[in-house]
C-alpha positions as CSV (number, residue, x, y, z in Angstrom):
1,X,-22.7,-10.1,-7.2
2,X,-24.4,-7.1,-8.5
3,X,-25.6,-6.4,-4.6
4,X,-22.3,-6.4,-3.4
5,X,-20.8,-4.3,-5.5
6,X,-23.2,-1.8,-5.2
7,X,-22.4,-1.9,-1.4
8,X,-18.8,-1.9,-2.4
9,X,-19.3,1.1,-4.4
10,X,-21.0,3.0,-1.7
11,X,-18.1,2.4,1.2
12,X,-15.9,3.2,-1.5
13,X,-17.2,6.7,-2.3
14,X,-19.2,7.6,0.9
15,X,-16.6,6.3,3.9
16,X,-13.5,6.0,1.8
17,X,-13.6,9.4,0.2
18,X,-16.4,11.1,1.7
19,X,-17.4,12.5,-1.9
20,X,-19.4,15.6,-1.7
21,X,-21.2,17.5,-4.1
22,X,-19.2,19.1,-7.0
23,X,-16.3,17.5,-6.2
24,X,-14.3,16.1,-8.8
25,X,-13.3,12.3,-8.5
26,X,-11.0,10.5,-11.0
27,X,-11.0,6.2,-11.2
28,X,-8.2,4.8,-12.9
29,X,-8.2,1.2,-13.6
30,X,-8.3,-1.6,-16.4
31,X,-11.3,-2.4,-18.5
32,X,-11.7,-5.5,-16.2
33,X,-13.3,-3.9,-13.9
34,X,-16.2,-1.9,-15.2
35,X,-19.0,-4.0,-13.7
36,X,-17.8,-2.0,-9.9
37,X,-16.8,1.5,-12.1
38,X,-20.5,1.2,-13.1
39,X,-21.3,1.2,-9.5
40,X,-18.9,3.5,-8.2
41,X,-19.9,6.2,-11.3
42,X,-23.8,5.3,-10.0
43,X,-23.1,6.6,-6.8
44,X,-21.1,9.1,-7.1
45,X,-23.4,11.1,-9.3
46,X,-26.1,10.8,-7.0
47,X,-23.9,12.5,-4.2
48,X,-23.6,15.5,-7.0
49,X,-19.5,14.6,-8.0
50,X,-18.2,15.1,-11.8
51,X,-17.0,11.7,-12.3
52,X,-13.7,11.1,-14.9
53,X,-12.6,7.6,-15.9
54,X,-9.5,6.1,-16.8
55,X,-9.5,2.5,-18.4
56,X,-6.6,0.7,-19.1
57,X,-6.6,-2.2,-21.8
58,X,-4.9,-5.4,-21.8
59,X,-0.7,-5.1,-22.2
60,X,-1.1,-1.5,-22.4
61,X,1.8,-0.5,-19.8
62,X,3.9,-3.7,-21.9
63,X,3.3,-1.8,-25.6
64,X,3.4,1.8,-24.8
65,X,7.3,0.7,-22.7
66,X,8.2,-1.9,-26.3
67,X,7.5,1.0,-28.6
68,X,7.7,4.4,-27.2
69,X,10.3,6.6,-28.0
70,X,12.4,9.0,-25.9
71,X,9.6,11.9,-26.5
72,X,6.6,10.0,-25.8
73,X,8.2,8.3,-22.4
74,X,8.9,12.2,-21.2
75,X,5.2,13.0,-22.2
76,X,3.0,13.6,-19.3
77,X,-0.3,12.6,-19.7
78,X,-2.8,15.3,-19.1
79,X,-5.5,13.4,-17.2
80,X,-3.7,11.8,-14.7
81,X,-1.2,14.5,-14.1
82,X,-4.3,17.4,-13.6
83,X,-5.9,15.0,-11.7
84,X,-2.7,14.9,-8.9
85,X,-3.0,18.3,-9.2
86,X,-6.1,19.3,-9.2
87,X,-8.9,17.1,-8.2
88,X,-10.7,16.4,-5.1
89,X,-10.8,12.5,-5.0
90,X,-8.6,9.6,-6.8
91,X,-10.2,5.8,-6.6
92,X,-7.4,3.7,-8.1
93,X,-9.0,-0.3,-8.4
94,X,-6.3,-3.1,-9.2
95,X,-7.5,-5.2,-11.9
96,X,-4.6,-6.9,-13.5
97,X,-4.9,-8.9,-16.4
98,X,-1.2,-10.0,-15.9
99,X,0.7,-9.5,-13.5
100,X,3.8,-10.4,-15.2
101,X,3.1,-8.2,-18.0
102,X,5.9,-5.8,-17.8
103,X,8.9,-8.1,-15.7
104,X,11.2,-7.8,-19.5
105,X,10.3,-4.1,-19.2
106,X,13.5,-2.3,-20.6
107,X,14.8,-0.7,-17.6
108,X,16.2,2.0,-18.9
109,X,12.6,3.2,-20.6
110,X,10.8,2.4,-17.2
111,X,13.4,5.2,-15.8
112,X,12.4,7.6,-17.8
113,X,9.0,6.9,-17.6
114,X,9.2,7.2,-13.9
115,X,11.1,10.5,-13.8
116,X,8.4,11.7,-16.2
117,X,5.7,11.3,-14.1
118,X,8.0,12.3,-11.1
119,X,6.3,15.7,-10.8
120,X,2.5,14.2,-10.5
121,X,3.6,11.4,-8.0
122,X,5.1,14.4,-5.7
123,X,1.8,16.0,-6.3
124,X,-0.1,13.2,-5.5
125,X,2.2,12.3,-2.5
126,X,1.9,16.0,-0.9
127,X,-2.1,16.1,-1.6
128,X,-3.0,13.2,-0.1
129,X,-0.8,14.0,2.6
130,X,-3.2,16.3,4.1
131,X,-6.6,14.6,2.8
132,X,-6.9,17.6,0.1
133,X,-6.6,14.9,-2.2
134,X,-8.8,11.7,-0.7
135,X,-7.8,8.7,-2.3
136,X,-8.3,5.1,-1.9
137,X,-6.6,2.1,-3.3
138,X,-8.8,-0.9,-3.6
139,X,-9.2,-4.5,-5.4
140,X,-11.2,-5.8,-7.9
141,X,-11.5,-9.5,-8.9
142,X,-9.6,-11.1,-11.6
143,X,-8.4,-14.1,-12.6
144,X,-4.9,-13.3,-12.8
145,X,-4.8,-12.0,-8.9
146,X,-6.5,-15.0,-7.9
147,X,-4.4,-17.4,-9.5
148,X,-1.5,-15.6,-8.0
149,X,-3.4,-16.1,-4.8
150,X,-3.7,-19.7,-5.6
151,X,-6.7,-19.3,-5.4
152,X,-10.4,-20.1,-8.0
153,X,-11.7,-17.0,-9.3
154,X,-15.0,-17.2,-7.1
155,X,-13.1,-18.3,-4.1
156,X,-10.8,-15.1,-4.4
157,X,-14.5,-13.1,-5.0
158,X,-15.1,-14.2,-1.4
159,X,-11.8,-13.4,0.2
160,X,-11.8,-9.5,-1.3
161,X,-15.4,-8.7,-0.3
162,X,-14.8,-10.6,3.0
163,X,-12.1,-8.1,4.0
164,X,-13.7,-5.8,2.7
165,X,-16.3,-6.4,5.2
166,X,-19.3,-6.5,2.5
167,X,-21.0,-9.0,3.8
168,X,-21.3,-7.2,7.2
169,X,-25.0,-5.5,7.4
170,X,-23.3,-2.5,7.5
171,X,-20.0,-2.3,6.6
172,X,-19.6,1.3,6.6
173,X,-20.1,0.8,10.6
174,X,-17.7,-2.0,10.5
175,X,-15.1,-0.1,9.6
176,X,-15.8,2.3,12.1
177,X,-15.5,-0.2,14.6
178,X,-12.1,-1.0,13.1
179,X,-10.8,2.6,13.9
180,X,-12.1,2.7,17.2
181,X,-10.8,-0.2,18.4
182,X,-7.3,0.4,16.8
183,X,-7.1,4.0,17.8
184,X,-5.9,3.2,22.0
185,X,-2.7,1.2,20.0
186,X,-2.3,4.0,17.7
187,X,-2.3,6.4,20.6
188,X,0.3,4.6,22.6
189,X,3.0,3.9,20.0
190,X,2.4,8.0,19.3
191,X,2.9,8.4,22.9
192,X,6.6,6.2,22.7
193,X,9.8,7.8,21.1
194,X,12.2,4.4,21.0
195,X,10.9,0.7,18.9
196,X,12.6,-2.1,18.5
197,X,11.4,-5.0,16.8
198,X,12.4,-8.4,17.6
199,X,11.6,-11.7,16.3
200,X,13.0,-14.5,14.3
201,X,16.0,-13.1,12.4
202,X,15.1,-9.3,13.4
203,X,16.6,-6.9,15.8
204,X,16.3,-3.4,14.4
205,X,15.3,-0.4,16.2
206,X,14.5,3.0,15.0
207,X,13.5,6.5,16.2
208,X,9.8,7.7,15.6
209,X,10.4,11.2,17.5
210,X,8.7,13.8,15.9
211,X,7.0,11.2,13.5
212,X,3.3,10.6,13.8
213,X,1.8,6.9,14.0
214,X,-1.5,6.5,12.1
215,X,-4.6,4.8,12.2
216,X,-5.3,3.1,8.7
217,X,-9.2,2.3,9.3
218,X,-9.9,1.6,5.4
219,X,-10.2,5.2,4.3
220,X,-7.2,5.0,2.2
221,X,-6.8,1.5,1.5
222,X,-9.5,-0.8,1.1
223,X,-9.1,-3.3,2.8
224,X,-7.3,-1.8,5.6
225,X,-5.9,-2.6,9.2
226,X,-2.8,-1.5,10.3
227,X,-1.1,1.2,12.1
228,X,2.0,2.6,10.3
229,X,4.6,5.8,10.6
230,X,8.1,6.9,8.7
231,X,10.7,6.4,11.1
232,X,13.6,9.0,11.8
233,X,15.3,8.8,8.4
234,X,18.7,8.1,10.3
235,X,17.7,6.4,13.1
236,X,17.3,3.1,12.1
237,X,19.8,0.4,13.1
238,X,20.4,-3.2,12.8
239,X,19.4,-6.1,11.0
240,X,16.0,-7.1,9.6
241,X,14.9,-10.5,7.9
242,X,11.6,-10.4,6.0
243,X,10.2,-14.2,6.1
244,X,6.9,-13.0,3.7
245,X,8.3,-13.2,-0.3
246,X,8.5,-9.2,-1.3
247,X,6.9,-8.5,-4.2
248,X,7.5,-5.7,-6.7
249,X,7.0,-4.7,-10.3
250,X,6.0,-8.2,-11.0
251,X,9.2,-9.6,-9.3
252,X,9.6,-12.3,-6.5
253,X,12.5,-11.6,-4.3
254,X,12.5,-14.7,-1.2
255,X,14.5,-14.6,1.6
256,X,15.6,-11.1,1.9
257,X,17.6,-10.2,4.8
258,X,18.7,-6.1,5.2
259,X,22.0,-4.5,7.0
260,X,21.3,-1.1,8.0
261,X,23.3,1.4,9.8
262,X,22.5,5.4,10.9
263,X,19.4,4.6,8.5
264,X,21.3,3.6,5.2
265,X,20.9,-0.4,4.3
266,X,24.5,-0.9,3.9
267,X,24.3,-4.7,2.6
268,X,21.5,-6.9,1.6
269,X,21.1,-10.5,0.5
270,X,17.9,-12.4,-0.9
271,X,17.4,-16.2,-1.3
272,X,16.1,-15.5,-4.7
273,X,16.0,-12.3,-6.8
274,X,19.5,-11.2,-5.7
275,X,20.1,-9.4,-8.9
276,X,16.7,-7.5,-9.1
277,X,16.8,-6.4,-5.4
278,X,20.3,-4.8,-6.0
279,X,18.8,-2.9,-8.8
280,X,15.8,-1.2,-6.9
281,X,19.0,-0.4,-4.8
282,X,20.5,1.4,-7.1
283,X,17.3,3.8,-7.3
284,X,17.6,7.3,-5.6
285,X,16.2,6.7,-1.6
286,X,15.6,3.4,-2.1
287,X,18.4,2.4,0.3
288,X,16.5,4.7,3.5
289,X,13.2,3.4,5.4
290,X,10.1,5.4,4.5
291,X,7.3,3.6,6.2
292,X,7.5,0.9,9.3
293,X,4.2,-0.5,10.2
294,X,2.3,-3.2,12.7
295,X,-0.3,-5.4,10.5
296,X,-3.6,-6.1,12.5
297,X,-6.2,-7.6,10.3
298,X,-6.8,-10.9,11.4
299,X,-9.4,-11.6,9.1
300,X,-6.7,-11.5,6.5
301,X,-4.8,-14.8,7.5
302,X,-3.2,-16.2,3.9
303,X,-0.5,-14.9,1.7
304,X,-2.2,-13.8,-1.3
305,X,1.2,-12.4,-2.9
306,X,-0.9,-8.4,-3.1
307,X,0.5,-6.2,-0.8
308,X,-2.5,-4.5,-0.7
309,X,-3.9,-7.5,1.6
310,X,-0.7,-9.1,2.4
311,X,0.7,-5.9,4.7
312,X,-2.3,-5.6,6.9
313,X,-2.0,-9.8,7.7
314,X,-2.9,-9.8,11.5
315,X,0.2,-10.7,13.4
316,X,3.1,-9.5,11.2
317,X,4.6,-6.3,10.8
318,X,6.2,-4.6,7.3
319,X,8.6,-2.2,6.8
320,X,9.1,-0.1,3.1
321,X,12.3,1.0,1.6
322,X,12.3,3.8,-0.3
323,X,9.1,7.3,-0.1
324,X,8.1,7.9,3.0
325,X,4.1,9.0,3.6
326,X,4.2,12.8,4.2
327,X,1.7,13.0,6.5
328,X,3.4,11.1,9.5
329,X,6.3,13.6,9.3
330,X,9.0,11.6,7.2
331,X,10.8,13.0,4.7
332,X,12.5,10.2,2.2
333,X,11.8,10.6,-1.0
334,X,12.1,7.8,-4.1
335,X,10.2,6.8,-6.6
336,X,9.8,3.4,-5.2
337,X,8.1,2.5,-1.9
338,X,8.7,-1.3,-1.4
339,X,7.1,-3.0,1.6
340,X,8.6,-6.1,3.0
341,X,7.1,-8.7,5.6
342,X,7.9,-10.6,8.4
343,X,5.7,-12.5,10.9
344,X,5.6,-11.9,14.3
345,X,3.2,-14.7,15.3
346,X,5.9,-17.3,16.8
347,X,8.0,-15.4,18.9
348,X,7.9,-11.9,17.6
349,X,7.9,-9.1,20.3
350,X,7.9,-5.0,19.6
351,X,9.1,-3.0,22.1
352,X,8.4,0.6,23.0
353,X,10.6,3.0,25.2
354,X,12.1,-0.2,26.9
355,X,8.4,-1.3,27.3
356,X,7.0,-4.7,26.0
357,X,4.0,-3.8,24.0
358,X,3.3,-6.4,21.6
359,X,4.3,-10.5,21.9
360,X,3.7,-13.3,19.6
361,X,2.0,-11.2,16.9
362,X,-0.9,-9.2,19.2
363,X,-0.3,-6.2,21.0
364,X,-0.6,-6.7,24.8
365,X,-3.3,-5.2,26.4
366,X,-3.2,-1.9,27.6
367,X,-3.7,-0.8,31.8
């Protein structure tokens, strides 16, 4: 254990965020995962970074929303927000201890809360945009993810480091391969102007003119594998059905099916979690496209219910209401960026400029 995570901690801070020396890198994550903080910490200080940590503690997100007042939800805390504006690098590592913790939430507090830190996320969204702010959002072991996962604590150990490529000898070279060999499909769909994605339930298409199609080769995610863009904020037309559960804020929403005209979902419908999927919908942006995406990491094969693994499944492709990612051109803006999933394995074609590209959850291969 303690060997992989030292060889987690060393992708993390030399490949993911190429720390340098004197750079200033903040880690925010729960007291659940110190044993890789200890590593991460390690190795950062020996590439010469100031190193600043954030813990959170069990049902901290839960008290602070049950007894806050109107002042303190407003408050924005210094750390975090100087960080989005200031620092160099920003390691975020999920370790829940429940992932149900805030679902009875009061609404109306998490509103606030989110317009409080509205400024920061902006920050953080226009930073990382252009890799002045190198960040990378990882995964740490915990019993309440691997149950989610349905999965035994050590059996979920094995699945994170395995797509995470730690067992590999070298898994900073790995990942390099990942980019290379994803980087001729990255360069065609930047090369096309017209998708269409079609497939059990889905016949959508969208504009990407203008819009820039990127390689996601585990700098910013870890694990990573996919190849993703904003699509023309407009553009986007016709109906979508997501056969992956979408997941959000601790909510299950099965079965959801979206409308969209010119861009706008006009009408939507879930199997389960109507009533919560209409309230994201009543967010500001929520009801525009800001990311659409092709999944290509076939070594993650299983619905683990984390988006941060579930979006790059090989063989499906996503598709996320709400902020769009700066730095492929779009310009939505929300405070929520949902992703939704849908397989592409039986069936499933993406076409390109009137071009076949991509059948039965593989793209095709390129003359």
């Amino acid at each position: 254990m303690q060997n992989v995570l030292q060889k987690y901690a060393q992708l993390l801070v030399n490949y993911c965020m190429e720390v340098q020396p004197g750079e200033r890198l903040f880690v925010k994550t729960t007291t659940l995962a110190v044993p890789l903080v200890r590593e991460v910490y390690r190795e950062a200080l020996k590439k010469g970074a100031h190193v600043e940590t954030e813990l959170d503690f069990r049902e901290q997100s839960r008290i602070f929303l049950a007894e806050a007042g109107e002042d303190q939800l407003n408050y924005q805390p210094l750390l975090y927000t100087k960080a989005m504006d200031e620092f160099d690098c920003y390691l975020f590592i999920r370790a829940p201890f429940n992932l149900r913790e805030n679902q009875s939430a009061d609404v109306a507090k998490s509103k606030i809360r989110s317009k409080a830190l509205k400024g920061a996320q902006e920050n953080y969204f226009a930073r990382t945009a252009t890799r002045e702010l190198k960040r990378n959002l990882c995964q740490y072991p915990t019993q309440a993810s691997a149950q989610e996962a349905g999965m035994s604590l050590e059996e979920y150990q094995q699945f994170i480091f395995g797509a995470c490529k730690l067992f590999d000898e070298d898994p900073v070279q790995s990942w390099l391969n990942v980019r290379k060999n994803q980087q001729a499909y990255t360069d065609l769909l930047n090369s096309k102007e017209q998708i269409h994605y079609k497939g059990d339930g889905i016949d959508i298409k969208f504009s990407t003119k203008g819009r820039t199609w990127i390689n996601s080769d585990g700098q910013t995610n870890m694990p990573s594998g996919e190849i993703y863009t904003s699509p023309v904020e407009d553009s986007v037309n016709g109906v979508v059905h997501f056969s992956y559960p979408a997941i959000y804020m601790g909510h299950q929403v099965e079965g959801v099916t979206l409308w969209v005209k010119d861009g706008y979902v006009e009408k939507w419908e879930a199997k389960q979690g109507q009533e919560f999927l209409s309230k994201i919908f009543e967010v500001e942006g929520t009801r525009r496209f800001g990311e659409v995406a092709v999944g290509t990491n076939y070594d993650i094969n299983r619905f683990t219910k984390n988006i941060l693994f579930d979006e790059k499944i090989g063989g499906t492709v996503h598709m996320a209401v709400g902020q769009s990612y700066l730095q492929t051109g779009g310009k939505n803006k929300s405070t929520v960026h949902w992703d939704m999933i849908a397989g592409m394995q039986d069936g499933g074609e993406i076409w390109a400029d009137g071009e076949k590209i991509y059948e039965n959850g593989k793209f095709l291969p390129i003359i």
